[in-house]
N, CA and C atoms as an extended XYZ file, in Angstrom:
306
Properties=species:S:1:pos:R:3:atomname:S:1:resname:S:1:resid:I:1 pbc="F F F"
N       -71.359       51.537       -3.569 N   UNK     1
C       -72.780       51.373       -3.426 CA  UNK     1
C       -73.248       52.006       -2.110 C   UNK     1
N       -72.304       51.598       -0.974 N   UNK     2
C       -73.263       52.399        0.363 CA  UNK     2
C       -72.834       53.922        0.016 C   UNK     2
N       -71.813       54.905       -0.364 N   UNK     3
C       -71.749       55.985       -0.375 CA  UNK     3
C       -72.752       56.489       -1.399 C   UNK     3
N       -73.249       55.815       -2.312 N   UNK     4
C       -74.077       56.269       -3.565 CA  UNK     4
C       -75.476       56.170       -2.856 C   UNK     4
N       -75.449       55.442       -1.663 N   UNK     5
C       -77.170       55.064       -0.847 CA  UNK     5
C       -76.881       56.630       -0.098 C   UNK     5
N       -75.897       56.801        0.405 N   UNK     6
C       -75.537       58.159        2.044 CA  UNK     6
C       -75.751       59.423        0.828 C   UNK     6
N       -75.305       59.446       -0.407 N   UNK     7
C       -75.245       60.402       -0.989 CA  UNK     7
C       -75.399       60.070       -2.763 C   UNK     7
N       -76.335       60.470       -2.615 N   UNK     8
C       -77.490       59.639       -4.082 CA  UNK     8
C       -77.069       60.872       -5.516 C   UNK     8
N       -76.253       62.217       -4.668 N   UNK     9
C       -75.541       62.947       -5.794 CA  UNK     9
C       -74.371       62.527       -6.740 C   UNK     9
N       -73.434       61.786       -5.914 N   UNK    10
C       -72.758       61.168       -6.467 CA  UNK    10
C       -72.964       60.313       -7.955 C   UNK    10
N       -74.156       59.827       -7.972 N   UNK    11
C       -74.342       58.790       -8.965 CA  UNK    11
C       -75.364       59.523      -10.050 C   UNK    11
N       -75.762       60.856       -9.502 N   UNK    12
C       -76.963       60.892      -10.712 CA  UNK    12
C       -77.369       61.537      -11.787 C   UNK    12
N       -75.263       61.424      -12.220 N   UNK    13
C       -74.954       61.800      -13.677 CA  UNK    13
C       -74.823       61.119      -14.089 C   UNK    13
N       -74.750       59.610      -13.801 N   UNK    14
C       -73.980       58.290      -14.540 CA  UNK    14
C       -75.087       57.869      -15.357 C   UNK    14
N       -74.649       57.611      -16.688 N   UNK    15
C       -75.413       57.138      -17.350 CA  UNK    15
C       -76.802       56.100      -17.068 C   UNK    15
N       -77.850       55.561      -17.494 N   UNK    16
C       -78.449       54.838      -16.825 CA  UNK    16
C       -78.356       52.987      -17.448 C   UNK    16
N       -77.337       52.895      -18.224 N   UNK    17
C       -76.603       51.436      -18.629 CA  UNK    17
C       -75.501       51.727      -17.817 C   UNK    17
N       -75.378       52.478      -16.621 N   UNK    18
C       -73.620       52.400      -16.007 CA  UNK    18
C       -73.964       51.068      -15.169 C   UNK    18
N       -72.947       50.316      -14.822 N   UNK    19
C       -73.279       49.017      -13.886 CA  UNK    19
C       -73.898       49.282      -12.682 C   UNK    19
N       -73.581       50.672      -12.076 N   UNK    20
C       -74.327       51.100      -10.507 CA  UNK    20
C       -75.632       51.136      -11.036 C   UNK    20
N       -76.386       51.677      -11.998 N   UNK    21
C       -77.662       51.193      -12.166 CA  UNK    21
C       -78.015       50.406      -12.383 C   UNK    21
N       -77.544       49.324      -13.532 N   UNK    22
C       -77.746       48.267      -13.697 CA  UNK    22
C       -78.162       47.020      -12.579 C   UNK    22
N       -76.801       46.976      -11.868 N   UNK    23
C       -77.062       46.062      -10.719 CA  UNK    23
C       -78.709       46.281       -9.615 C   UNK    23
N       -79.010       47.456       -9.570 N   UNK    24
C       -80.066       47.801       -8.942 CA  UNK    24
C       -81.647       47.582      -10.086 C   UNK    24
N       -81.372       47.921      -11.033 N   UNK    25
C       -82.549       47.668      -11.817 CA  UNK    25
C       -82.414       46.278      -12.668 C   UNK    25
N       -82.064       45.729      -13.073 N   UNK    26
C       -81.715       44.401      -13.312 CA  UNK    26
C       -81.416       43.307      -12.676 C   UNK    26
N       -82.296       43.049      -11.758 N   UNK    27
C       -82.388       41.644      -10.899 CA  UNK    27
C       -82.850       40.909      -11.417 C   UNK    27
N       -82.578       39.742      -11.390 N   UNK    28
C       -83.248       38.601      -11.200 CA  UNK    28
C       -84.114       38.331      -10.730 C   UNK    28
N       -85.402       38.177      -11.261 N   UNK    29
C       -86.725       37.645      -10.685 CA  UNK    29
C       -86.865       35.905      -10.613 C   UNK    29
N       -86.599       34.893       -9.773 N   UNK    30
C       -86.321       34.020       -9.448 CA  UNK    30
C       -87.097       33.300       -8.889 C   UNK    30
N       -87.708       32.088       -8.693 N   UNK    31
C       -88.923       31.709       -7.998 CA  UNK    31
C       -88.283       31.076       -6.839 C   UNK    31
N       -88.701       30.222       -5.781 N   UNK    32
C       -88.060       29.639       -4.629 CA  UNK    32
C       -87.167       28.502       -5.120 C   UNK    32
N       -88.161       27.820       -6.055 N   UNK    33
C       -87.306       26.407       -7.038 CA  UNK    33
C       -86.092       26.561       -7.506 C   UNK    33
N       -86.258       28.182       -8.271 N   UNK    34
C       -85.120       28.137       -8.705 CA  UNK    34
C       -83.717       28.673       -7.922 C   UNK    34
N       -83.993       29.414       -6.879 N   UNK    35
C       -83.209       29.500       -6.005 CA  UNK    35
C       -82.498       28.191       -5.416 C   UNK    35
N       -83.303       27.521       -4.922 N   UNK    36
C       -83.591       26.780       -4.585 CA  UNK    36
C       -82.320       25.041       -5.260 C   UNK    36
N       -82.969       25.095       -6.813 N   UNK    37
C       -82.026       24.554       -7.980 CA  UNK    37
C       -80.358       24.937       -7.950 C   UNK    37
N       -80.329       26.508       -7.783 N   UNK    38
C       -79.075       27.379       -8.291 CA  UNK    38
C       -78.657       27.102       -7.522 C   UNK    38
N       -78.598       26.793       -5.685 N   UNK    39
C       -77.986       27.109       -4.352 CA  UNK    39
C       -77.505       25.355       -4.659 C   UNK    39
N       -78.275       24.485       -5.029 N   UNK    40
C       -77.938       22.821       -4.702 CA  UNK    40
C       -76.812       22.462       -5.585 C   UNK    40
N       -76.651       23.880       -7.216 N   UNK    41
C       -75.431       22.954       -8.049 CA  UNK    41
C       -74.531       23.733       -8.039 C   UNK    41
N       -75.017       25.256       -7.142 N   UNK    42
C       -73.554       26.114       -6.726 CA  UNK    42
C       -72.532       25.832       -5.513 C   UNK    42
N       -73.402       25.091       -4.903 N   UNK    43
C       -72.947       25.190       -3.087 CA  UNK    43
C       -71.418       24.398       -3.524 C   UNK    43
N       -70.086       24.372       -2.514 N   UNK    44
C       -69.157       23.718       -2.693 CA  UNK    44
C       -69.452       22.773       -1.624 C   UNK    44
N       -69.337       21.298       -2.174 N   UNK    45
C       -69.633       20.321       -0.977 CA  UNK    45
C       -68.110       20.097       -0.691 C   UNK    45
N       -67.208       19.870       -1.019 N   UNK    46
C       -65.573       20.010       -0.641 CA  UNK    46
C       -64.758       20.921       -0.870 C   UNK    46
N       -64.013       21.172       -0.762 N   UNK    47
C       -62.368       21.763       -1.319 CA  UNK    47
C       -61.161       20.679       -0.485 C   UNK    47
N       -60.237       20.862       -1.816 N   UNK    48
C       -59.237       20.409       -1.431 CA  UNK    48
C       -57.849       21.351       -1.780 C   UNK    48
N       -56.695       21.117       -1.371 N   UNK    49
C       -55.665       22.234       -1.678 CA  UNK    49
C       -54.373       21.473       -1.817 C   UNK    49
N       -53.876       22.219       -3.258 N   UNK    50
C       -52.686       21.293       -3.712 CA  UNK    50
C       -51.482       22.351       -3.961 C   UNK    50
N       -50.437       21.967       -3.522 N   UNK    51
C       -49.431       23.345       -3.751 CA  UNK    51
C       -48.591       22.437       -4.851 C   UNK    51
N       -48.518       23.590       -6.129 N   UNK    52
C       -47.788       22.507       -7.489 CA  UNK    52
C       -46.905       23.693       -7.558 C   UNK    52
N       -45.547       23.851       -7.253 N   UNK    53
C       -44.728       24.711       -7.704 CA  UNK    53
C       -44.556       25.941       -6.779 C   UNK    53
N       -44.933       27.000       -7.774 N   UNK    54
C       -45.259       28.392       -6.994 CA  UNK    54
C       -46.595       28.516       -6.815 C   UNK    54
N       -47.733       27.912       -7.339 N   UNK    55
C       -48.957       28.063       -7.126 CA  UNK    55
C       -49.456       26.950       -5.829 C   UNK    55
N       -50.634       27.434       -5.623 N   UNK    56
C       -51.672       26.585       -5.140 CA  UNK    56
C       -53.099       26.002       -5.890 C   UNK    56
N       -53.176       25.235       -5.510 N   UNK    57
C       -54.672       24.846       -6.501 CA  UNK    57
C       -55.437       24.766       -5.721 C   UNK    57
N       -56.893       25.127       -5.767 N   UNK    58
C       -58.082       25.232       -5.441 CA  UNK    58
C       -58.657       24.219       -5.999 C   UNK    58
N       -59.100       23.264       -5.349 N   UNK    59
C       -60.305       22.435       -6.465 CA  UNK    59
C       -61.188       22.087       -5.505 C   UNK    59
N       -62.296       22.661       -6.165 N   UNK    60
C       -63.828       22.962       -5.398 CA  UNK    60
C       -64.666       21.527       -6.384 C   UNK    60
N       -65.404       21.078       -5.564 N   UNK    61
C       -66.156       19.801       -5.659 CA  UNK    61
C       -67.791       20.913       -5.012 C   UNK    61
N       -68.875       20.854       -6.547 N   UNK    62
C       -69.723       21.642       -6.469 CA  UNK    62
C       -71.107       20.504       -6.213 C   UNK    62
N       -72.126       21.060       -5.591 N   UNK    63
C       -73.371       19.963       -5.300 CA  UNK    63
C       -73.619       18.873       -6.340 C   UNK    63
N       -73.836       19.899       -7.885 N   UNK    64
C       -73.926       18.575       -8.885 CA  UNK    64
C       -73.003       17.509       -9.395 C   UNK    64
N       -71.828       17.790       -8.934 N   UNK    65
C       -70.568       16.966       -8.808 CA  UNK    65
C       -69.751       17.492       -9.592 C   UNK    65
N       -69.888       18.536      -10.246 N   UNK    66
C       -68.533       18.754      -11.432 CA  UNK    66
C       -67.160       19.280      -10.449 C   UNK    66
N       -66.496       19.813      -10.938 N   UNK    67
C       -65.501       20.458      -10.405 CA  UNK    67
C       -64.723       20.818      -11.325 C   UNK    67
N       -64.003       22.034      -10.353 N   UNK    68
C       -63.188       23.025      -10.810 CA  UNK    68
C       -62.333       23.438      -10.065 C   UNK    68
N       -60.733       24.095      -10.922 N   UNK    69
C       -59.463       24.051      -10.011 CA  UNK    69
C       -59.537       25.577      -10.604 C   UNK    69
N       -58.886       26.480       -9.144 N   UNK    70
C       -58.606       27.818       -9.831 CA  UNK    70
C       -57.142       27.591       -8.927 C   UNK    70
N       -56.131       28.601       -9.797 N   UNK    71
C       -54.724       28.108       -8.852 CA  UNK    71
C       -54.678       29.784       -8.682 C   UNK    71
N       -53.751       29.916       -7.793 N   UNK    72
C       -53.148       31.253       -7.225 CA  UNK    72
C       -52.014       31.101       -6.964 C   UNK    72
N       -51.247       32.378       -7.105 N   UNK    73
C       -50.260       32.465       -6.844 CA  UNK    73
C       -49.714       32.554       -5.714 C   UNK    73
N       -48.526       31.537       -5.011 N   UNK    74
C       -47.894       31.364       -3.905 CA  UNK    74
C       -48.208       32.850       -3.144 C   UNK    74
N       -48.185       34.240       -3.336 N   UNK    75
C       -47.845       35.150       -2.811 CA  UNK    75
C       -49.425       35.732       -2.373 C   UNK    75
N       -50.210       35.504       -2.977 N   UNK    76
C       -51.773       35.711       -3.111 CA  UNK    76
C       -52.212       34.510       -2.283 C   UNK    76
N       -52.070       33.153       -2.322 N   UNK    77
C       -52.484       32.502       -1.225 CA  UNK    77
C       -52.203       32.800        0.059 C   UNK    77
N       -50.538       32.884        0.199 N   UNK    78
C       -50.334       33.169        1.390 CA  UNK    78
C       -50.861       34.739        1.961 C   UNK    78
N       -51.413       35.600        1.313 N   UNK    79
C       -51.929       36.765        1.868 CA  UNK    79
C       -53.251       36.170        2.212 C   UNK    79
N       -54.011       35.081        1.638 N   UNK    80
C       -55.130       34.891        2.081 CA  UNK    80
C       -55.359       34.105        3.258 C   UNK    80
N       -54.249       33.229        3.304 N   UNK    81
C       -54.448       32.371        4.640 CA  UNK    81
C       -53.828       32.835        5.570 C   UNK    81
N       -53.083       34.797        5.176 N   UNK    82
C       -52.814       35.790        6.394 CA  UNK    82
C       -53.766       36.114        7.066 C   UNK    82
N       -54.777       36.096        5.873 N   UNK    83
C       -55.644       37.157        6.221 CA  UNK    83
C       -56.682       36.686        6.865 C   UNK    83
N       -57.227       35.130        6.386 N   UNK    84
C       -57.944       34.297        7.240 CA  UNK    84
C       -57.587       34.280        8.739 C   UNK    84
N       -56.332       33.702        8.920 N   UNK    85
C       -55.516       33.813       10.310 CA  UNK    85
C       -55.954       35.031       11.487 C   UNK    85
N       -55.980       36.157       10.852 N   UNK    86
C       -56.267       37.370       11.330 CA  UNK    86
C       -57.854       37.664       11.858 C   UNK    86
N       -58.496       36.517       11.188 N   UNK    87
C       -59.941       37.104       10.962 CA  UNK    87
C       -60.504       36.047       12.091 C   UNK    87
N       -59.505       35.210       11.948 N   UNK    88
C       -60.319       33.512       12.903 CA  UNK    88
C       -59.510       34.356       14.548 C   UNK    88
N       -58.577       35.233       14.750 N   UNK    89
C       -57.904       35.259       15.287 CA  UNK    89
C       -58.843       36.541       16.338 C   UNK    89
N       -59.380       37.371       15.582 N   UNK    90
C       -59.855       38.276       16.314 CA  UNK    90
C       -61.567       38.069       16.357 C   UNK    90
N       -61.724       36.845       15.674 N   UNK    91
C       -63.443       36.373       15.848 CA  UNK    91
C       -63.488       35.583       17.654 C   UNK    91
N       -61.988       35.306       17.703 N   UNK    92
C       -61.971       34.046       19.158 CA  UNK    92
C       -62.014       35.174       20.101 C   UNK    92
N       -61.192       36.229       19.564 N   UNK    93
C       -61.184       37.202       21.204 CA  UNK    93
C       -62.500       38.034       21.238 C   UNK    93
N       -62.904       38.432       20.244 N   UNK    94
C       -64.576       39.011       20.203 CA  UNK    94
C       -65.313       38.044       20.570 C   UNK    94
N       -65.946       36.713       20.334 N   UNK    95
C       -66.524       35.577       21.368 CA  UNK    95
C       -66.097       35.235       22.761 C   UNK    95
N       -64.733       35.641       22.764 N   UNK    96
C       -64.425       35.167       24.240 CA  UNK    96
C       -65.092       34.152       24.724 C   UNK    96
N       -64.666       33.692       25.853 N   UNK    97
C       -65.086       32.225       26.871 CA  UNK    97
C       -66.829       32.657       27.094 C   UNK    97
N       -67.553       31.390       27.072 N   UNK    98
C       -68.637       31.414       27.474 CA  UNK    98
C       -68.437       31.633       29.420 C   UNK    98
N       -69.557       32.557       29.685 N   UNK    99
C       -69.381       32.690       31.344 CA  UNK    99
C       -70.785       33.563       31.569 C   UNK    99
N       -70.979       33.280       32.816 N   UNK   100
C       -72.439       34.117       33.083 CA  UNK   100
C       -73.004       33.162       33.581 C   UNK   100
N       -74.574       33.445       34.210 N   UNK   101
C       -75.555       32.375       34.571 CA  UNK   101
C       -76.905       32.481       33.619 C   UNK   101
N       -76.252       32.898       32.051 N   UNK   102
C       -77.238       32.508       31.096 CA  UNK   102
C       -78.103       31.301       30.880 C   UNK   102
């Protein structure tokens, strides 16, 4: 999508049902309510994490209360909580210590 914004040649043989158009001309026209509705029974008010085997389980506890477990595989979690690690890791040294006479 940003190379198709830098260079609008790329895309403007693709059919006009290809999904790169689609996504741009087919929005959702939405009122505040319903935003509003969608954000209160999408939001995750918990997670919890269960390791059963080789997997992990995900089970997300959603605003309207239902819930749902997605599991991953031992090798796919642990790349994600690499990758988290990495991300919390270089967010602390880019904030660095508060200092100054702000």
């Amino acid at each position: 999508m940003l190379r198709a914004k830098a260079d609008p040649s790329l895309v403007e043989n693709l059919p006009a049902r290809h999904p790169y158009h689609t996504l741009l001309t087919e929005v959702p026209k939405l009122t505040e309510d319903e935003v509003g509705r969608a954000r209160r029974v999408t939001v995750i008010e918990r997670a919890t994490y269960t390791v059963t085997g080789t997997a992990l389980e995900l089970r997300a506890v959603f605003g309207d209360g239902r819930t749902e477990s997605i599991f991953l595989h031992e090798y796919t979690a642990l790349s994600l909580f690499g990758y988290l690690q990495e991300y919390l890791e270089a967010a602390d040294i880019l904030t660095g210590p508060a200092a100054g006479s702000a």
